[in-house]
C-alpha positions as CSV (number, residue, x, y, z in Angstrom):
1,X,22.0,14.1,-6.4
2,X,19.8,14.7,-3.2
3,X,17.1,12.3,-2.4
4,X,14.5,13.4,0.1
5,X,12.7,10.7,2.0
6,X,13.7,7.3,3.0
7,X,10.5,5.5,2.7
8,X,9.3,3.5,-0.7
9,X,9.3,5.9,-2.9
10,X,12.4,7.7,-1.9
11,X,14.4,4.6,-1.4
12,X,13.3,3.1,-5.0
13,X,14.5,6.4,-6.5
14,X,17.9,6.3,-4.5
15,X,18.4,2.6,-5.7
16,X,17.6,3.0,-9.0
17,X,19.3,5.6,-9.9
18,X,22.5,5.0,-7.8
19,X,22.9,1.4,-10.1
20,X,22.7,4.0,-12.9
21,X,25.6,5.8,-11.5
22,X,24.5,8.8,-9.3
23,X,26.0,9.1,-6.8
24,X,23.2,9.9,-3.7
25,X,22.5,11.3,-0.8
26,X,19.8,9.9,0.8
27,X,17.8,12.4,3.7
28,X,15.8,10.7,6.2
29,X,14.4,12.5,8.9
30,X,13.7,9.4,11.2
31,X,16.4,7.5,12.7
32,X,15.4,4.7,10.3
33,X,14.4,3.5,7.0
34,X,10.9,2.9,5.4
35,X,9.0,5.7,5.9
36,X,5.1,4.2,6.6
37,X,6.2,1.0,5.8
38,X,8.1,0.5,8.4
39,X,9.0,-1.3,12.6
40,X,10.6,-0.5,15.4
41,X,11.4,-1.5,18.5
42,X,9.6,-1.3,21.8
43,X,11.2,-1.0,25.5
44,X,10.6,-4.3,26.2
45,X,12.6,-5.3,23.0
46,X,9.9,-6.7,20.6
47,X,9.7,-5.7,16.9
48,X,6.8,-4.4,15.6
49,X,5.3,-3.1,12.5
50,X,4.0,0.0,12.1
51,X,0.9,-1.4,10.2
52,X,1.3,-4.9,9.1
53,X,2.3,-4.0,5.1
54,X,1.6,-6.7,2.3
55,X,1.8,-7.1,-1.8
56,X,0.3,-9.3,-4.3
57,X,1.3,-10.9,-7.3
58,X,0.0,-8.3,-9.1
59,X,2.6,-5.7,-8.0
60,X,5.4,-6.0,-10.5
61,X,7.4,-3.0,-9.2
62,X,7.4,-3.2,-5.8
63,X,8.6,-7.1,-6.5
64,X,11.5,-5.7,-8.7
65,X,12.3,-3.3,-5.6
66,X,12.4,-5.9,-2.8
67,X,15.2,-7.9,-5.6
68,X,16.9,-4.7,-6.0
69,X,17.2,-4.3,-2.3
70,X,18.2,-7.8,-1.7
71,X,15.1,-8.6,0.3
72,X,13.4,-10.4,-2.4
73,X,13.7,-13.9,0.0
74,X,12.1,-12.1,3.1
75,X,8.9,-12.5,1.0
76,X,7.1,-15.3,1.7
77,X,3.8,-15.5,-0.4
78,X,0.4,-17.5,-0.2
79,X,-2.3,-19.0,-2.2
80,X,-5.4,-19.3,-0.3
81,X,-7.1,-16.8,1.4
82,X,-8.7,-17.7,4.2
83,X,-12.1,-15.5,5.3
84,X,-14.0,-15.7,8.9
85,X,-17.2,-14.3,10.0
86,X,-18.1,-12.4,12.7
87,X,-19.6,-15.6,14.3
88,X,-16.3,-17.9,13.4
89,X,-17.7,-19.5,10.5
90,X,-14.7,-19.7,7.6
91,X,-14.9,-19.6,4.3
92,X,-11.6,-20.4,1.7
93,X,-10.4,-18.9,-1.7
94,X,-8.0,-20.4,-3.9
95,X,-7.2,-20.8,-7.8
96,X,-7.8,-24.2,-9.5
97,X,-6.8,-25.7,-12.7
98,X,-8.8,-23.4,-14.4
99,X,-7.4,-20.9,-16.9
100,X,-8.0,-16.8,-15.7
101,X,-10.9,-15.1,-15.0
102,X,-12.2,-18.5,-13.5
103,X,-9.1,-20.3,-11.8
104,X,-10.7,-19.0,-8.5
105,X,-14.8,-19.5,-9.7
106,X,-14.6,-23.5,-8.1
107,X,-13.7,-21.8,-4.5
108,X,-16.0,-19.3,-5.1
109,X,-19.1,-21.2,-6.1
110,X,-18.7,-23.2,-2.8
111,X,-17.8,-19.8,-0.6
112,X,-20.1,-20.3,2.2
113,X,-20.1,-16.8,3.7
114,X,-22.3,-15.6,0.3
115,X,-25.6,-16.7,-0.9
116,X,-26.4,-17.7,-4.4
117,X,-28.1,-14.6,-4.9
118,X,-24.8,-12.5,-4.0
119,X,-22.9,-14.9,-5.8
120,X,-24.8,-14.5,-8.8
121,X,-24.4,-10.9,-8.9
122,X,-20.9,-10.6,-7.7
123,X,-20.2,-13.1,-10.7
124,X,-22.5,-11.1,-13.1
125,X,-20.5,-8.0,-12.4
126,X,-17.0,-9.1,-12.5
127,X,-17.4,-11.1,-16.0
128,X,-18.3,-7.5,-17.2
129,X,-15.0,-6.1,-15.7
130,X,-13.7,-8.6,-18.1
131,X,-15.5,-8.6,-20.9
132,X,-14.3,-4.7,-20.6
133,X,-10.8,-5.6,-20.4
134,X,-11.0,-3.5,-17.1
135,X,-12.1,-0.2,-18.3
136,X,-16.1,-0.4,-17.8
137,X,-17.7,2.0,-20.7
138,X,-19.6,3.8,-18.3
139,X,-16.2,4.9,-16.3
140,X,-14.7,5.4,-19.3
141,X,-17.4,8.4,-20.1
142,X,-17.6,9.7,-16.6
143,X,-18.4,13.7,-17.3
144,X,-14.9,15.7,-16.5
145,X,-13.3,12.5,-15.8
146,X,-14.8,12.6,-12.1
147,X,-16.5,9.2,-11.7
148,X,-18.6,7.5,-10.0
149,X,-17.5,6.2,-5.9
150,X,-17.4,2.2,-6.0
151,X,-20.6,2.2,-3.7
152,X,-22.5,4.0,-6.1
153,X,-21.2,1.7,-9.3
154,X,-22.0,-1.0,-6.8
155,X,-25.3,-0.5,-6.5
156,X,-26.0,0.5,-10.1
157,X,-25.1,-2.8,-11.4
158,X,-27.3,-4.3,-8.8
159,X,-25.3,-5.7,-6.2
160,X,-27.3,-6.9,-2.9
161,X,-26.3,-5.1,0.4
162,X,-24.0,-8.5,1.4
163,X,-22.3,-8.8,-1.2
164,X,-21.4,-5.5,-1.3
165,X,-20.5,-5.8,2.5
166,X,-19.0,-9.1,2.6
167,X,-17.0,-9.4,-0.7
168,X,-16.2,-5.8,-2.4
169,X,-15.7,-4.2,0.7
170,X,-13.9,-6.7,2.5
171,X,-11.6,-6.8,-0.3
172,X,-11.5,-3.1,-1.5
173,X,-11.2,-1.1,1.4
174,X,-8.1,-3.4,2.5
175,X,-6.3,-2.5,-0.4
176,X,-7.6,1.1,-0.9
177,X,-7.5,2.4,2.5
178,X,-11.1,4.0,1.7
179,X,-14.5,3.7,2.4
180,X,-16.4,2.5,-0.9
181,X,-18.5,5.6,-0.8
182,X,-15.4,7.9,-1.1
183,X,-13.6,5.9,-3.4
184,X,-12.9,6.2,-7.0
185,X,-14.9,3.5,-8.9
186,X,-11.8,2.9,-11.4
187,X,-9.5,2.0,-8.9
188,X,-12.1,-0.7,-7.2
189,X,-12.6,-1.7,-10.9
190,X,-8.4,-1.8,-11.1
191,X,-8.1,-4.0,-7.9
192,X,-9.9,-6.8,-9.0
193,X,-8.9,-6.7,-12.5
194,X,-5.1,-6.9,-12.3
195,X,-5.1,-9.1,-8.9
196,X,-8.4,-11.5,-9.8
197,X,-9.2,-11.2,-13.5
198,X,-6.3,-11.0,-15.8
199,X,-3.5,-12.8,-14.3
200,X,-3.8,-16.3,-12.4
201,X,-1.2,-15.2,-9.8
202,X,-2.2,-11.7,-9.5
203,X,-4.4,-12.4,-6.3
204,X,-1.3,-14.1,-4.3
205,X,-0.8,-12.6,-1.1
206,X,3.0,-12.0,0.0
207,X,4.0,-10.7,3.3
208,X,7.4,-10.3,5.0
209,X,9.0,-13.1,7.6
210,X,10.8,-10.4,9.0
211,X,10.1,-6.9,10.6
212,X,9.6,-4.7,8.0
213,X,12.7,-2.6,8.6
214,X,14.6,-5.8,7.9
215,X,14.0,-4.9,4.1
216,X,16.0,-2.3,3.6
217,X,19.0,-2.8,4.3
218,X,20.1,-3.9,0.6
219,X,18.9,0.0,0.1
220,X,21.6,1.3,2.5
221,X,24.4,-0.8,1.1
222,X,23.3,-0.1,-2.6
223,X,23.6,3.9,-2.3
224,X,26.7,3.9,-0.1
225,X,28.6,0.7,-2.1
226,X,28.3,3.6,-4.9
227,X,29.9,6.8,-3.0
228,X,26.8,7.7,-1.7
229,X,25.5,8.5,2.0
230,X,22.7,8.1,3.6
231,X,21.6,10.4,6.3
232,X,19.0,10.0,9.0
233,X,17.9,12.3,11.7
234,X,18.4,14.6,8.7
235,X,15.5,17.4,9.4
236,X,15.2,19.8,6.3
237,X,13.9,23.3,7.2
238,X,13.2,24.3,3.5
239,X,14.1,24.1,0.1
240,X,15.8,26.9,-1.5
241,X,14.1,28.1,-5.2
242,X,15.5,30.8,-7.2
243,X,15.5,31.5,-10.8
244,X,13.3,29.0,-11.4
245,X,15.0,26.1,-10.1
246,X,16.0,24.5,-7.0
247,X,19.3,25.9,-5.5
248,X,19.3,23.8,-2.2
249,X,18.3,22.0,0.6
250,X,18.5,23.7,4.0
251,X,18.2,21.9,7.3
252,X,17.2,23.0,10.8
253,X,20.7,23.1,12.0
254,X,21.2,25.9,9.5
255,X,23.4,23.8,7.0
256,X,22.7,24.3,3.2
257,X,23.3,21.3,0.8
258,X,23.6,21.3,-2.7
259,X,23.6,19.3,-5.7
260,X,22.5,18.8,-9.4
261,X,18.9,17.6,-9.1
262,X,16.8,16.3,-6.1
263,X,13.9,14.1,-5.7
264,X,11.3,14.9,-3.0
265,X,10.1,11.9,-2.0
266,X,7.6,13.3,0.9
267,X,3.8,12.7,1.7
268,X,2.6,15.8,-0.2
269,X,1.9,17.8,3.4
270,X,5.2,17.9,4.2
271,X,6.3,19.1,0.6
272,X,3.9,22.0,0.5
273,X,5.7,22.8,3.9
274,X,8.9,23.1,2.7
275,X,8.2,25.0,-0.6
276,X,8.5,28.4,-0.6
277,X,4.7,29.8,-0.1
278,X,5.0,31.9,-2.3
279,X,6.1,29.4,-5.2
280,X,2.8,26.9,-3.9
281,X,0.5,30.3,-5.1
282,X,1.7,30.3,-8.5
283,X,2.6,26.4,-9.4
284,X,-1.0,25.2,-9.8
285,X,0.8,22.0,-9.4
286,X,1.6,22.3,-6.1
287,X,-1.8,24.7,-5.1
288,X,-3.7,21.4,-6.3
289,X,-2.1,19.0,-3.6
290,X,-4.3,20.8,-1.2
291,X,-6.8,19.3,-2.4
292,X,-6.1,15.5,-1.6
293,X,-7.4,14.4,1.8
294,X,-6.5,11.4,3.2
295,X,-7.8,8.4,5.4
296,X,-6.5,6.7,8.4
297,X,-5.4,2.9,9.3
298,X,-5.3,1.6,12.9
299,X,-2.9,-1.2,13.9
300,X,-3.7,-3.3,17.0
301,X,-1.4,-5.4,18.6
302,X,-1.7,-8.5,21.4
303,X,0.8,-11.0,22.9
304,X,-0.9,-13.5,24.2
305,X,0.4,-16.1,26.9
306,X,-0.2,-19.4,24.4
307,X,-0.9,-20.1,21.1
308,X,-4.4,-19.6,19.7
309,X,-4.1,-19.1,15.7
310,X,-3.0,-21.6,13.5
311,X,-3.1,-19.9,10.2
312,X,-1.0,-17.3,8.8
313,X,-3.8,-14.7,8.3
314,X,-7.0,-14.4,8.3
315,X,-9.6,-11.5,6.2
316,X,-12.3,-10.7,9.1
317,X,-15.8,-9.7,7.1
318,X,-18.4,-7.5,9.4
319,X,-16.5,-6.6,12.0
320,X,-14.7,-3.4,12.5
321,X,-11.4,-5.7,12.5
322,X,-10.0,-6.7,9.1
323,X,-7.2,-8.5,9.0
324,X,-5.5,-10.8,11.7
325,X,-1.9,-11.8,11.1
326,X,0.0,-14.3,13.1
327,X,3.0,-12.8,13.2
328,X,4.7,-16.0,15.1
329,X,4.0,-18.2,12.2
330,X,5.4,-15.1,9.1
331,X,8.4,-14.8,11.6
332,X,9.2,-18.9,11.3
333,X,7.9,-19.3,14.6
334,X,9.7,-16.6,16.4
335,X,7.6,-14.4,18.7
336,X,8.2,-11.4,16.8
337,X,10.6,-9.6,19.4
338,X,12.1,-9.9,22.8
339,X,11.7,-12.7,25.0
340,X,11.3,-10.7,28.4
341,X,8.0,-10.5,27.6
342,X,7.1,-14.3,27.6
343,X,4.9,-13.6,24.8
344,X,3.5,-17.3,23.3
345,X,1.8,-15.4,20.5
346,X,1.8,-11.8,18.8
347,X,-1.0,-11.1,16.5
348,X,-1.1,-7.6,15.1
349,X,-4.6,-6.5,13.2
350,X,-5.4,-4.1,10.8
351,X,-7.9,-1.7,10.3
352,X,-8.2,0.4,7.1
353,X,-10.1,3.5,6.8
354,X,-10.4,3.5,10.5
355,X,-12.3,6.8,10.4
356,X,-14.2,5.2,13.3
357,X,-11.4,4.7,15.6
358,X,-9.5,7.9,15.0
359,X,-11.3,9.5,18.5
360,X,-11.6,6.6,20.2
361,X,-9.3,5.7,23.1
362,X,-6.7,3.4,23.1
363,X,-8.6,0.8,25.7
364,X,-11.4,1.1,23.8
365,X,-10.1,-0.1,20.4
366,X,-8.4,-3.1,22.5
367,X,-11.4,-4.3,24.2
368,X,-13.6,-3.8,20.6
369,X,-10.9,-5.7,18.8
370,X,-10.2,-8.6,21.4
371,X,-14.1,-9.0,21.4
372,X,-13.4,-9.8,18.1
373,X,-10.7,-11.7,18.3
374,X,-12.4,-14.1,21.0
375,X,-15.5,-14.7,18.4
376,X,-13.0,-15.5,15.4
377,X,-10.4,-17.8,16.9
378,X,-11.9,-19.8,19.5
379,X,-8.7,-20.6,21.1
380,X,-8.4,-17.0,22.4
381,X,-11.2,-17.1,24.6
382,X,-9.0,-18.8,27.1
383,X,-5.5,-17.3,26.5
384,X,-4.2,-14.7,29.0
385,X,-4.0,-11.2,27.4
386,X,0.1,-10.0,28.1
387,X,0.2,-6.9,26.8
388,X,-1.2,-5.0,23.9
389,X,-0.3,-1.6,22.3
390,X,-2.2,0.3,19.4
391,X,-0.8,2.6,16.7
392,X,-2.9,5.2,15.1
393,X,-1.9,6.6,11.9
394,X,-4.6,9.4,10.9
395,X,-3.1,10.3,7.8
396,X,-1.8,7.1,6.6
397,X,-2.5,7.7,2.6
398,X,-4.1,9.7,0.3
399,X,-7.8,9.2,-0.5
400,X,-8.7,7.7,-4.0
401,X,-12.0,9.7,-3.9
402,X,-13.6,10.3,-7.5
403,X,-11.8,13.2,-9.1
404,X,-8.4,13.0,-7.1
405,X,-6.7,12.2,-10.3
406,X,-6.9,16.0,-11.3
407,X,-4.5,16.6,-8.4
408,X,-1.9,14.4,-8.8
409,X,1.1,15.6,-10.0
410,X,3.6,13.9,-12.7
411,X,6.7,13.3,-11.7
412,X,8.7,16.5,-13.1
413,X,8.1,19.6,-11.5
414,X,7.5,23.0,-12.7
415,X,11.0,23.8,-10.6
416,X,13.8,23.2,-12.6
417,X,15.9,20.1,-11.4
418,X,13.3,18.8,-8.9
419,X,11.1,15.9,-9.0
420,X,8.3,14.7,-7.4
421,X,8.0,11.0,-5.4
422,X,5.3,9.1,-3.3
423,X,2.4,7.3,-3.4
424,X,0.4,10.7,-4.5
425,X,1.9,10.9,-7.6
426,X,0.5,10.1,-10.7
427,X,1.1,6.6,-10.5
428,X,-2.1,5.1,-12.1
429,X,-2.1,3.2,-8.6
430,X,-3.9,4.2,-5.1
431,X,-1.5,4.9,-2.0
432,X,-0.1,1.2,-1.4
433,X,3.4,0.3,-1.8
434,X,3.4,-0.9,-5.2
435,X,2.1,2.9,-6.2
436,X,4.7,4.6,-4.2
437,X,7.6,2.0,-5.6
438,X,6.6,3.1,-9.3
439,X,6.6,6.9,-8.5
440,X,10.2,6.7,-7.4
441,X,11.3,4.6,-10.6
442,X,8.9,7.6,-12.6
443,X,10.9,10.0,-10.8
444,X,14.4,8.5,-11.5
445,X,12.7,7.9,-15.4
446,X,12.4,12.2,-15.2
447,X,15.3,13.0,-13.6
448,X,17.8,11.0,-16.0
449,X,15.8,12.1,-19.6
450,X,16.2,15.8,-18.0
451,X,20.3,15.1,-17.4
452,X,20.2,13.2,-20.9
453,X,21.0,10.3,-20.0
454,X,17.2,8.5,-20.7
455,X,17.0,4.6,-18.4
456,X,13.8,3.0,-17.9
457,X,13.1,1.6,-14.7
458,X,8.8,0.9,-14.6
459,X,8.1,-2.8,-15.0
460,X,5.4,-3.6,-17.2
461,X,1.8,-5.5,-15.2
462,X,1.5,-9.0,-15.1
463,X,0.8,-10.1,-18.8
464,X,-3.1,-10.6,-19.5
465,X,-3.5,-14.7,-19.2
466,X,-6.3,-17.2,-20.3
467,X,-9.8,-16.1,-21.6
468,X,-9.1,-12.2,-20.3
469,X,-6.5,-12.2,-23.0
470,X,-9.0,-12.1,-25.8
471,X,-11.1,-9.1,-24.3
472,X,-8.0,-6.6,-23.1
473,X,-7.0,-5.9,-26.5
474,X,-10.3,-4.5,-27.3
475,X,-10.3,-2.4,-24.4
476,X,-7.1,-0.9,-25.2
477,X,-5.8,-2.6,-21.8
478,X,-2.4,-4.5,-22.9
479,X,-1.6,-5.3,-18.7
């Protein structure tokens, strides 16, 4: 069996299906593994992330892949988020004693970076989310199932301009890589249901302690420990269709491969370039991937020549700069590389829908971001700027823009013995590692019912806990 793609979705399939007892071949056209989700190495022998990648509690699939991989230990997870303000003022989330939706309502009430009037509308709003069980009624009846954008839900249940700013957005376009006005209101309504409102652990943040290569290793071992390879550097030219089912794989150096069924585990450009045109004009299934757009993520990087950050992360709110992680202190106190460069500290921030940033030079996203920088952590303002790099990524995911759901594709094909993988598939998740973990185990759930020999693989949510228990059975919502 042929899997194409090394990154999350790709290697979830391989792994899955190789404990079953395929045996794989695993394609990667980079010299690595991970796909998005991935580091490398600079010349001056420092690791870093492509884009600094995290999970939550709530992502049951992705935490079943990371075990399956053998990097379930690499995953260091937290409790409190911690939130600073464009002046340097902080503000802290955390759960309590409390059972779910409230465990975090104590840190919440005393959140400084809101106003009682925010607070009171943010709260309003979100024991509705519950009380719906997570499916609001007036999603639910959205006309030709194309809803509403989160911005314009937003403001129809009243929420001021700061809240809107400092508390859905901060949170949503993080974790959707989207802009709230092009976003799908369900999957805002999703985020904070499964990771705030039904679960007490849902909202955990986890994040690696080691460069995000580092993970998949396990994935290697696991194919090849069963007879199968894995290939990099392996550049496929096209895949063969005849008769109405895939025939092969052909690669640039002119060498066909063949085998019983393949998974395409691609972002759903590259697939549409390797089809056969003239199959994309008559599989509306494939026709309708043109139709997904996508949104960008910027990651920024600076060494600095001492440390200046103390805690592991922090959530920026209005600045252009979301995130900042301290990669020193996730990497056990390691620099995060090579010591030639005499680097003290390595911070690496995030940006998320970075439409902004996409035609701006690299010098001017470092001196924006290091302003920023300087006015959240103090402690910066005198350090010494080594080095810095930025990485640009301007088609990082799919957009979750109202009506995308109508393009993505289930995980069987209308081509007979291929399947479909990533992040774009119909998931019920947006593009984040947890959705593109659950469309390779979807893809692996196809593949063996088609060969019958029928395995189930998906991991159910986290179970519905506390007072949200009694309102997601009337919903129809069993998470």
């Amino acid at each position: 069996m042929i899997v194409i793609g090394g990154g999350l979705a790709g290697l979830s399939a391989a792994v899955a299906l190789a404990e079953t007892g395929y045996r794989i071949t695993l394609l990667e056209k980079r010299p690595f593994l991970g796909g998005r989700a991935t580091s490398y190495v600079l010349p001056s022998g420092d690791h870093i992330d492509n884009c600094q990648h995290v999970t939550l509690g709530c992502c049951t699939n992705l935490d079943d892949f990371y075990r399956r991989a053998g990097a379930d230990g690499k995953i260091r997870f937290y409790d409190r988020l911690i939130f600073s303000s464009a002046d340097g003022q902080r503000g802290e989330m955390h759960s309590s004693w409390l059972p779910a939706p409230l465990h975090v309502a104590p840190s919440f009430a005393t959140f400084p970076l809101l106003d009682w009037t925010d607070k009171r509308a943010i709260g309003s709003l979100l024991m509705s989310i519950m009380r719906s069980g997570g499916r609001p009624a007036d999603l639910a009846s959205a006309p030709d199932g194309v809803r509403p954008s989160m911005l314009e839900w937003l403001r129809r249940h009243k929420q001021t301009e700061q809240a809107v700013r400092r508390f859905w957005g901060v949170v949503l376009i993080s974790a959707l890589d989207e802009l709230l006005e092009r976003t799908d209101a369900q999957y805002g309504v999703d985020v904070f249901w499964k990771a705030f409102l039904a679960n007490r652990t849902g909202y955990r943040i986890g994040i690696p302690t080691v460069p995000l290569a580092d993970l998949y290793d396990g994935c290697r071992k696991a194919v090849m420990s069963r007879g199968g390879e894995v290939r990099l550097r392996a550049t496929i030219r096209r895949l063969e269709i005849g008769d109405g089912g895939i025939t092969g794989v052909a690669f640039e150096s002119g060498e066909m491969l063949r085998a019983d069924y393949y998974v395409a585990a691609v972002p759903q450009d590259a697939l549409l370039e390797l089809l056969p045109a003239e199959i994309t004009a008559q599989q509306p299934v494939f026709e309708n991937l043109k139709q997904l757009k996508t949104s960008p993520i910027t990651g920024v990087h600076f060494w600095f020549d001492r440390v200046v950050m103390d805690e592991p992360f922090l959530t920026l709110v209005d600045t252009t700069t979301q995130w900042i992680f301290n990669k020193n202190l996730l990497y056990g106190g390691e620099s995060g590389g090579g010591h030639e460069s005499g680097a003290r500290q390595y911070l690496q921030l995030v940006i998320s829908a970075s439409y902004d940033l996409v035609q701006r030079s690299r010098q001017e996203i470092i001196d924006l971001c290091l302003q920023e920088v300087h006015r959240a952590i103090p402690a910066a303002r005198e350090a010494r700027l080594l080095k810095s790099t930025v990485i640009k990524e301007t088609a990082a995911t799919f957009s979750p823009e109202p009506g995308c759901d109508r393009w993505r594709p289930a995980a069987a094909s209308p081509v007979r013995g291929l399947f479909l993988a990533g992040d774009w598939t119909a998931t019920g998740w947006p593009a984040t590692m947890e959705g593109a973990v659950r469309s390779g185990y979807l893809a692996a759930e196809a593949l063996t019912k088609a060969d019958g020999r029928r395995q189930k693989f998906l991991k159910a949510d986290l179970p519905v806990q506390g007072i949200s228990k009694l309102f997601a059975g009337r919903s129809g919502n069993k998470t």
